[in-house]
N, C-alpha and C positions, 0 to 999 in steps of 0.2 A: 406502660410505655410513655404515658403522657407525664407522669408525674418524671420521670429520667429528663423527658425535654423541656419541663418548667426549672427543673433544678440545674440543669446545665444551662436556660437561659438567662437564671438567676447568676451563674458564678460567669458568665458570659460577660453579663452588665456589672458586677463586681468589679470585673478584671478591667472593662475599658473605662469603667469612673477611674481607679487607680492608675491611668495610664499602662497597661501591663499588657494591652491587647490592642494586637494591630496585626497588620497582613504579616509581615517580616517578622514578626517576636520568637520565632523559630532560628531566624539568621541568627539574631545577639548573642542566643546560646551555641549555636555552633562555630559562631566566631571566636568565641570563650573557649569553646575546647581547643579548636583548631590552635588558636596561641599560649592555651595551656602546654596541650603538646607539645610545642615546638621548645618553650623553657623547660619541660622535662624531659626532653626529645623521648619521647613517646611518639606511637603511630597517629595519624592523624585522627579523628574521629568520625570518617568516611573513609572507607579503602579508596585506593588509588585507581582500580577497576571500577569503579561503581561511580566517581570522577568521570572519569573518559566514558563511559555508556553515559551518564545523564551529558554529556556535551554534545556526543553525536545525534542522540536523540534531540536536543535543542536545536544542533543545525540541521537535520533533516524536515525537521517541524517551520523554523526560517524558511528554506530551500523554498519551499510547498507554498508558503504564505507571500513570502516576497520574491518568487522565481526573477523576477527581472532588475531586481539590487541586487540580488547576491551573483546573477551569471552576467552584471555590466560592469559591476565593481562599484557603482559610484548611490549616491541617498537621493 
């Protein structure tokens, strides 16, 4: 087990000397499909369902955090 987490903390630091590793490095590609799709009009790369669940889940998780921005309206 130990040798799996030297070896991945090796291609870890690989990745961020190369710039290639960062928080978002997931977004880039999925922006990439998402606009591939849309030239091929193909489906998007996340269903439509699975959209709308991860957003009510983000404002339910808001709601809880910031109860009195989100029921006054105002930052």
């Amino acid at each position: 087990m130990a040798g799996r987490y030297f070896a991945q903390a090796k291609k870890n630091i690989g990745q961020f000397r190369r710039h290639e590793f960062h928080f978002f490095a997931g977004m880039s590609k999925l922006l990439e499909l998402f606009y591939a799709g849309i030239r091929a009009d193909t489906p998007p790369p996340i269903p439509y369902s699975e959209i709308l669940r991860t957003a009510e889940v983000m404002d339910r998780v808001i709601e809880q955090v910031y109860p009195a921005t989100v029921a006054g309206g105002s930052r």
